[in-house]
N, C-alpha and C positions, 0 to 999 in steps of 0.2 A: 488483447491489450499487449504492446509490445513498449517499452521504454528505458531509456538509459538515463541515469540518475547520479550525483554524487553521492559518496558513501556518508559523507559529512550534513548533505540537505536531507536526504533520507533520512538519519540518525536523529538531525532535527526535528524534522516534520513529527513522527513518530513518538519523538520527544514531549512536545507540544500536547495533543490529541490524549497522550495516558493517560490521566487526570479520568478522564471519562470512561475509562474501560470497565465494564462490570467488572467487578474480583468476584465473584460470586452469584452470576449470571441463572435466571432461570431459562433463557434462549441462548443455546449456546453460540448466536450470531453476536449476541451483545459480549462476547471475549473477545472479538473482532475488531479489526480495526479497518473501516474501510477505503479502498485504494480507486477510486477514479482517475485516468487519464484522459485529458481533454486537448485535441490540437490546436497550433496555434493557427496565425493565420498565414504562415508559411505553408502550411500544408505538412505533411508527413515528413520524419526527419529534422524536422525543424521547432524549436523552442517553444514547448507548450507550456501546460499547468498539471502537477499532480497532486489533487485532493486528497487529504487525509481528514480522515470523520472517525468519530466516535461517542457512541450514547450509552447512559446507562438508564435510559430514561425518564433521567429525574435533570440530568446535565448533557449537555449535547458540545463538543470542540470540533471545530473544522478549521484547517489552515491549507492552504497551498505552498507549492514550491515549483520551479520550471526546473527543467527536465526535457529530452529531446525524445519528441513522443513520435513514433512509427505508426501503430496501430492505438488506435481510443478504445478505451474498455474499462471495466471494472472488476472489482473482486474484492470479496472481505478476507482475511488474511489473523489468524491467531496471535493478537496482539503480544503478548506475551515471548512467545516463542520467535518471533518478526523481530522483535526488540533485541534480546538477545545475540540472537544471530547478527543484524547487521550492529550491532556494537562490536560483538567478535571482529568482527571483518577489519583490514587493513583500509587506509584511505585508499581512495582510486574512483572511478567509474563503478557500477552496481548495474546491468543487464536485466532485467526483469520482461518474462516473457509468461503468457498466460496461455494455459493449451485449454482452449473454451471447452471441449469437450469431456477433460477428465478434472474440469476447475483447479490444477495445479500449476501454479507458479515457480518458473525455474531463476533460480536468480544466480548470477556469476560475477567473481569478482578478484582479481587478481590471482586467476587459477583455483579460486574454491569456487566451488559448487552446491546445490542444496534446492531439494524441489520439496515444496509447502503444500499440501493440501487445502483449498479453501473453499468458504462458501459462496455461490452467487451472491454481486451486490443486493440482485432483484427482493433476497428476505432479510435484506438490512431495513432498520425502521426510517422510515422518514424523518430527516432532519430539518427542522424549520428555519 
């Protein structure tokens, strides 16, 4: 999952979805907030959608936002800590790049930097 994002839609999106984050999670995927990237029909580089999900599984929030998706992919991402941080951040463009293999998300943005540990979407719960 590769995708550039505004810091201001991120901030939103993210915004939105809390409501539903477990505070007090017995699966620590439900602290999560999950991050799908889906292409448009441009193809790569070009104007997709980036889902944002969250259950505690009693309430479930999903909202989108476009975004210029390279690579489609997913990732859950520690809501908390996600939030945070990109509030910290300056406006600008947000870089988000996923390295599938070690589930870390690097994300850049007006020269700061910051790589997240996260869990596969695949043990996020299904959202109806």
């Amino acid at each position: 999952m590769k995708f550039t994002i505004s810091q201001d839609d991120l901030k939103a999106g993210l915004a939105i979805v809390r409501p539903a984050v477990a505070s007090r999670a017995t699966l620590p995927v439900l602290s999560n907030v999950l991050l799908n990237a889906t292409l448009g029909e441009g193809g790569p580089g070009f104007a997709g959608d980036i889902s944002f999900g969250a259950t505690n599984l009693e309430i479930a929030i999903t909202t989108r936002m476009a975004a210029s998706i390279t690579e489609p992919g997913g990732i859950t991402l520690p809501a908390k800590l996600l939030m945070e941080y990109v509030g910290a951040l300056p406006g600008g463009m947000v870089n988000v790049n996923l390295n599938e293999r070690t589930q870390t998300v690097k994300l850049e943005c007006a020269g700061h930097k910051a790589n997240v540990k996260g869990i596969s979407a695949d043990e996020f719960p299904t959202i109806p």
